[in-house]
N, C-alpha and C positions, 0 to 999 in steps of 0.2 A: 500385429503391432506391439502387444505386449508379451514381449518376449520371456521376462522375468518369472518366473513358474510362484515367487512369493507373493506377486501383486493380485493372484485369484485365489491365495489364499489366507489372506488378511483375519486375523479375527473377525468375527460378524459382532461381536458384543463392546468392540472399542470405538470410541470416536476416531475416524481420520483425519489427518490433517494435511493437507496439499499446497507450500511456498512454492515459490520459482517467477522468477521473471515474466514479464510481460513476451507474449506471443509461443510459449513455452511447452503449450498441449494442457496445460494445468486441467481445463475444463474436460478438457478428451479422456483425461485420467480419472478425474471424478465422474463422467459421467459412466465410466466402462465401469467403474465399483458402483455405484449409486444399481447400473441396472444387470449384475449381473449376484451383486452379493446386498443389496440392497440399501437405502440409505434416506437423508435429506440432505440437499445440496447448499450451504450455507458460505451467503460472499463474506470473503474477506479482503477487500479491494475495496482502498477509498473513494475511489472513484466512479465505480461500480455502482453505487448505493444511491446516486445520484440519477434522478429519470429524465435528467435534460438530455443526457447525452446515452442515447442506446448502440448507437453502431460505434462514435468513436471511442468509447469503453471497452467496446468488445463485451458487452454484455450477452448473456446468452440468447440464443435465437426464439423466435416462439414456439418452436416445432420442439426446440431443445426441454421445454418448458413444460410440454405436455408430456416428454417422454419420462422427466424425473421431476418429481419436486423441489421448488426452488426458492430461496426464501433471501430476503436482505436486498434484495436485486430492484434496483429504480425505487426503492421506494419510500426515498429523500426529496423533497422539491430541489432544486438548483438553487434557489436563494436562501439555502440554508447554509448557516455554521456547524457546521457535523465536525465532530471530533471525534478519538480512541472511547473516549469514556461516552460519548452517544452509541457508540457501536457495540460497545459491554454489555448497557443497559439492554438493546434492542436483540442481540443472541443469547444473552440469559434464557430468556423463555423456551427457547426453542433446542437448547441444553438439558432439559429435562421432561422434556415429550417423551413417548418412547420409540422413535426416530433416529436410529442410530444417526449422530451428523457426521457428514464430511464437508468438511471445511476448507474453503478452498480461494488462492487469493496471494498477490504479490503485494500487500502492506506487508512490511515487516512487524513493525509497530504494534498493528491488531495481534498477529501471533503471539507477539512477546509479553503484550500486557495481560492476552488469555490464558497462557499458560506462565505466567511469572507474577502476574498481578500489574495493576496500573499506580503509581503516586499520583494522589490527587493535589497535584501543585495548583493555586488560584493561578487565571491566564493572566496574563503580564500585559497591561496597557500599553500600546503601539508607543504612546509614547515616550515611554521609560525605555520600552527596546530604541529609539531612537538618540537617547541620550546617553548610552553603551555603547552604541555604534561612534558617534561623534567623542567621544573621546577616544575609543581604542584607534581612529585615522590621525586624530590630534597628539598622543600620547604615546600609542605604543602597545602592547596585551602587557608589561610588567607590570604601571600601575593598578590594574584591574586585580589581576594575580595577585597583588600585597596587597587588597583590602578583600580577601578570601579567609576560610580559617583554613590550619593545615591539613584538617583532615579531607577536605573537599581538592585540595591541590594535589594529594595523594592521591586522589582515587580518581581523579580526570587526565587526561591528557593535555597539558597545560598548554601545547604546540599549538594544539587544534584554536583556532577563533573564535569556532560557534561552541564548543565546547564552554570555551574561558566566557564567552559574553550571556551565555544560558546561565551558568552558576553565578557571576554575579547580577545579575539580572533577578534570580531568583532568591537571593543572598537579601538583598538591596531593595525588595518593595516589597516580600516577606517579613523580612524578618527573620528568617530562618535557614540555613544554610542546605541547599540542593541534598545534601549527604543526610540530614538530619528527616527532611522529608521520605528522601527513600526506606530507611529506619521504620517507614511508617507504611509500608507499603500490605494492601490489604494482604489476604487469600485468593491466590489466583481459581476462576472458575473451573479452571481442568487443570488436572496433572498431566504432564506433559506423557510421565514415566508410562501412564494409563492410555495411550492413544498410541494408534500409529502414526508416526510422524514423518513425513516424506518434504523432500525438498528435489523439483526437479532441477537436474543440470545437464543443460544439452548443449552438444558445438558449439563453440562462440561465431562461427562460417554459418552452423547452418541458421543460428536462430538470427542471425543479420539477414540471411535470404528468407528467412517466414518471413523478418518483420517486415522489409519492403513487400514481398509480395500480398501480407493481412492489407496493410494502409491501399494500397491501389485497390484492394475488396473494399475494403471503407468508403475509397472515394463512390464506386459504381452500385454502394448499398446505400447513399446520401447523406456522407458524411458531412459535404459542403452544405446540402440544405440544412443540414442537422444546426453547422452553424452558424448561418445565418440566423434562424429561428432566437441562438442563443446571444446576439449583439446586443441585447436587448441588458444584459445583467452586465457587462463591463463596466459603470460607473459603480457599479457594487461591490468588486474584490473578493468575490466569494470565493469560498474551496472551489467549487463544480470546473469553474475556467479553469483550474488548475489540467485539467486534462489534453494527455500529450497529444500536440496537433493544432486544440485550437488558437493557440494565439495565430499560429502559419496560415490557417485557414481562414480565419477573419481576415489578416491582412487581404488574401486571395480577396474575399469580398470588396474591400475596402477599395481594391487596385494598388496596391500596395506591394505584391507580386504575383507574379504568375502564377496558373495552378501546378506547374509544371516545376516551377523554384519554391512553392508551400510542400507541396507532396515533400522535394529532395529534403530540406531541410525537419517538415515532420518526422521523416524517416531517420535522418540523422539524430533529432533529440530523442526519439525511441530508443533508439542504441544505444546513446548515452544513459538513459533511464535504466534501460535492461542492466546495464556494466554496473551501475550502482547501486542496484538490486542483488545484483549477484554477490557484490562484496560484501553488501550487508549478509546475507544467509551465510555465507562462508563465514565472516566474523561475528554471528550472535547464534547460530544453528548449527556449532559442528555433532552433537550429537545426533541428529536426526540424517536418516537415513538416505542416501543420493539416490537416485532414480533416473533414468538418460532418457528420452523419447527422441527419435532418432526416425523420421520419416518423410 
């Protein structure tokens, strides 16, 4: 399966680092390093960290569990606000064990704030993101734009919406301009230069046929009961719901549709996911090294 003659023989004294979209082999590949050069298997996947949902995460198996050590994995409750900077705190530790890590995981976000460091912007009350929103429908993105300063208009993509409505958003209930935060951005936990850095990229054909054929394992490993279990936190808006499927799948419960039209449509916002996964690593990861898994 791994065909590449450098992937067995990796530094043994570097941290590894394993991106790549959802359904991609990511775990296949840390687990073949973890038991053949050895290691600690550490998520990076927001999702992942979360123990409401074991099968529709794709979290590892328990058979997986015993064969490598595995750390970060469920061991969030569901009704938590877990953030980047929960996930810094919570791999710290396990950063300086002497545990070679491999790291492994389709956040973007977790990669970039480990190895680039994270700004610690105060979180932006719902409601002020709301009164950004209600003007850029009423207004237009140019008023927002001209109450920016220019060095923040230079360094964003002013096109972008959520771009333009994050910096004033954070301009605007700071006090502080997006640009002048990042100015401030810690020491990131690893150097990137120090690890090996792998990002998988496989068939955009074949990883469409993993993902439909993972979600149909999901459904016959209990994904459905999984979410029933979790109807329970929707009046709550937490991250955990955020996990691709459940909305499909609760409608499924709900009678709202079929399991038949939940699975097509889970399946379809997978894809979607994966494509926007991909663009991020292509545009935040070009140094890091491609890797195919092709089976």
């Amino acid at each position: 399966m791994f065909v590449e003659s450098w992937i067995d023989n990796i530094a043994s004294d570097k941290p590894v680092l394993i991106a790549g979209p959802t359904a991609s082999g990511k775990s296949i590949l840390a687990m073949h390093i973890a038991e053949t050069a050895g290691g600690i298997i550490i998520n990076a996947d927001a999702l992942q960290v979360f123990s409401n949902w074991r099968v529709l995460s794709a979290r590892p198996s328990v058979e997986e569990e015993r064969r490598a050590k595995h750390v970060l994995y469920g061991h969030v409750n569901g009704q938590t606000n877990y953030s980047v900077g929960h996930w810094l705190r919570d791999i710290a530790p396990h950063l300086m064990c002497q545990e070679r890590p491999i790291i492994v995981g389709g956040t973007g976000l977790y990669f970039s704030a480990l190895t680039k460091g994270l700004v610690d912007i105060p979180t932006i009350p719902q409601h002020f993101k709301n009164l950004s929103e209600t003007r850029w429908k009423a207004e237009g993105l140019q008023p927002l734009i001209d109450e920016l300063d220019d060095e923040t208009t230079d360094s964003i993509d002013i096109q972008n919406p959520r771009r333009v409505l994050r910096a004033w958003q954070v301009k605007h209930y700071t006090g502080k301009s997006i640009t002048a935060w990042q100015k401030e951005t810690p020491t990131p936990l690893l150097d990137q230069r120090k690890c090996t850095a792998i990002v998988i990229s496989s068939p955009t054909e074949w990883l469409n046929r993993r993902i439909a054929k993972r979600f149909e394992q999901m459904i016959s490993l209990g994904a459905l009961e999984e979410a029933q279990e979790n109807l329970q936190l929707l009046p709550l808006n937490v991250p955990s719901l955020k996990a691709i499927g459940a909305a499909e799948l609760m409608a499924c419960i709900k009678g709202e549709l079929s399991l038949a039209a939940a699975v097509e449509k889970a399946t379809i916002a997978t894809r979607q996911f994966a494509k926007r996964q991909r663009t991020w690593f292509r545009n935040n990861m070009k140094e890091w090294r491609r890797y195919s898994i092709n089976f």
